[in-house]
N, C-alpha and C positions, 0 to 999 in steps of 0.2 A: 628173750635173754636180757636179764638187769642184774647192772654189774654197778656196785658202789666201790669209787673211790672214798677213802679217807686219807688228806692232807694235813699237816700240822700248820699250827698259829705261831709257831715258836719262831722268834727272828732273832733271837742273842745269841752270839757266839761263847758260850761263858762268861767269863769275866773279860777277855781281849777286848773290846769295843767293836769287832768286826761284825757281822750281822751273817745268820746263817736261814735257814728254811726247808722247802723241798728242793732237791735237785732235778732239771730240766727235764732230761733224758729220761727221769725214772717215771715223771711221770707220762710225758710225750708218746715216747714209742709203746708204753703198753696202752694207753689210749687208743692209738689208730691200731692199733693189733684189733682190740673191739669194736670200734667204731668201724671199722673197713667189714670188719664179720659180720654190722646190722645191728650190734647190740645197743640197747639202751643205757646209756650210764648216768648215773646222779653222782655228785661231788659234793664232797662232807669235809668240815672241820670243824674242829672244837669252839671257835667262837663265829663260826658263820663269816662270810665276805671274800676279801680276798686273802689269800694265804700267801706267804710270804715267799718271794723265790730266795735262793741262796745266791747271792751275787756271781760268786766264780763257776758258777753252772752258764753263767749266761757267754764267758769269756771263749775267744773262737777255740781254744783248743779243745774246748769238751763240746763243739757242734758236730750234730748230724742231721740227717738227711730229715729223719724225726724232730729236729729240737727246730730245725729251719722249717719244714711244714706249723712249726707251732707258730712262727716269728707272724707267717703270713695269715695264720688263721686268726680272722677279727671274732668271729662269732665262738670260737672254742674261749679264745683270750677272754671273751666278755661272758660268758660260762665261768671261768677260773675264777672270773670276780665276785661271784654271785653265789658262791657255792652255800651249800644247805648248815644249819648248826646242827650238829652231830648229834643233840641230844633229844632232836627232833627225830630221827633216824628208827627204823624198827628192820629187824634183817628178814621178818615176814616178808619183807616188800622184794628181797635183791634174791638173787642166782649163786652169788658170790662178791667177795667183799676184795678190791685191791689196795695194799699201801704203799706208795711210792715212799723212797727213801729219803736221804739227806741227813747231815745232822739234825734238824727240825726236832724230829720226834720221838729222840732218847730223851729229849727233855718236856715235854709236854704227853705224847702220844703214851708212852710206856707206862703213866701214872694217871691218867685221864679214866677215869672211872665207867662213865657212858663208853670208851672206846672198850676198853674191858668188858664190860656185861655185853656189847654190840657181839663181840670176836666170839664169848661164851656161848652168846644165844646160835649164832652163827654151827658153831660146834655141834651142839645141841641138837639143831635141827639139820642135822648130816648136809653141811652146805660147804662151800667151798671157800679157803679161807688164803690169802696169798699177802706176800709182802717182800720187797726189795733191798740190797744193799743194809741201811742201819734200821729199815722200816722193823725189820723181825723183831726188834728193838720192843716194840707193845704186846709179843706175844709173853716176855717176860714175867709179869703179874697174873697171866691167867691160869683161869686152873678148869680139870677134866669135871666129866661127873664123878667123880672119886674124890675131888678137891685136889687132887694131885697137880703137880703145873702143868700144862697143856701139852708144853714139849716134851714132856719124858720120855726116855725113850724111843723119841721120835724125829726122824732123820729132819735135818734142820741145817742152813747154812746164813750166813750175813758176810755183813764187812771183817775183813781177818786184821785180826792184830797188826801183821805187815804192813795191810794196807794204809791202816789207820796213823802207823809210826812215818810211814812213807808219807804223808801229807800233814805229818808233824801235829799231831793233836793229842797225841795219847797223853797227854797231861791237862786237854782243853777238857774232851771229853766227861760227862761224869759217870762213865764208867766202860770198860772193853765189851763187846757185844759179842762176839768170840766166849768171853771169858764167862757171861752172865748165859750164854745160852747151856755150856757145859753145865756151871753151877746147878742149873734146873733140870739137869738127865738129859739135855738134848742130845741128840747124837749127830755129832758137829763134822760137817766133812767141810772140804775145800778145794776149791779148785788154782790154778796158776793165777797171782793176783793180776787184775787188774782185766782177766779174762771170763769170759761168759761160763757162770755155770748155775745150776738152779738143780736141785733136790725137790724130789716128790715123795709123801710121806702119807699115805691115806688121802685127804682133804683138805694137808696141806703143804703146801706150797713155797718154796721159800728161792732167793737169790743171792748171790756174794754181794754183788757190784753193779755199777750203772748198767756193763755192758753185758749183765741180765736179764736186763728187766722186759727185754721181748720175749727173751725166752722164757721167762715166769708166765707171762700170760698168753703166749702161744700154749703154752701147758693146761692152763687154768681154760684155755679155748676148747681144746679136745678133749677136755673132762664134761663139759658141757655139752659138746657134740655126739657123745658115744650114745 
């Protein structure tokens, strides 16, 4: 079982000066989801090294049990550092592909070309396709074999507009992810903010929130094991 992550390079917060990236949890807990199941995992981003955290992921109110397992693990931490350049990446090689969320990757991942052809080929070859909280943010730009955009029509969830007002960015943002997934036919549900919910749709896979993101890849686990 080989399972790629893909992490975003992006460290700006817009124009504020604050600095953004992956957030902790999204990608911690569904890591040890696979890891704990035996799986093999390679870590990817767009310019290879280390990927950026989002500073207020690190702060105690958003710790758990998963993001403290991270704190202590030297050898995962020294993995994070080293991760693969995305363009080196073929999905002949993976099982299924996951994207931990964060702001990060509405701004890099969603327009990254290699992450795009990676998600299509993934498509393509009936493979398993998942992403977290803002991650669904890169299915955006994709399209079917019809050329159609990937989501159409197809059950789909991320970060909700509430959420996003609720942590004061809907004006940082460059754009609602809510609003761009409808744009594309998705068929956008949601759950109570702030609360674990994750949508399955064929092959793929999606999540509102941080406090998703095990349950994305608990899911993305038993698809694997049927």
């Amino acid at each position: 079982m080989n399972i790629l992550f893909v992490l975003t390079s992006h460290d700006a917060l817009g124009d504020t000066g604050e600095k953004t990236g992956f957030w902790i949890e999204e990608f911690a807990a569904p890591y040890y989801v696979f890891a704990d199941a035996g799986a093999d995992i390679t870590l990817a981003s767009p310019t290879g090294g280390q990927p950026p955290i989002d500073p207020k992921s690190a702060l105690e109110d958003f710790q758990t049990e998963d993001t403290r397992r991270f704190d202590q693990d030297a050898v995962l931490q020294q993995k994070l550092a080293t991760t693969l350049k995305l363009s080196d990446i073929s999905a002949d090689d993976y099982d299924a592909v996951f994207y931990p969320g964060g702001h990060g990757p509405m701004w890099d991942l969603t327009n990254d070309q290699n992450s795009i052809e990676l998600i299509e080929s993934f498509s393509r070859q009936g493979k398993l396709i998942s992403a977290v909280c803002h991650a669904p943010s890169v299915l955006l730009n994709t399209k079917n074999a019809q050329g159609e955009p990937l989501v159409k029509n197809r059950k789909v969830t991320g970060f909700t507009n509430t959420e996003e007002a609720a942590v004061g960015l809907t004006d940082v943002v460059p754009f609602l992810l809510e609003d761009e997934l409808k744009k594309r036919g998705g068929l956008y549900s949601q759950g109570a903010d702030w609360a674990p919910y994750a949508v399955e749709d064929g092959l793929l896979i999606t999540g509102q929130n941080p406090a998703s993101s095990s349950l994305v890849a608990k899911a993305v686990l038993a698809r694997l094991n049927k």
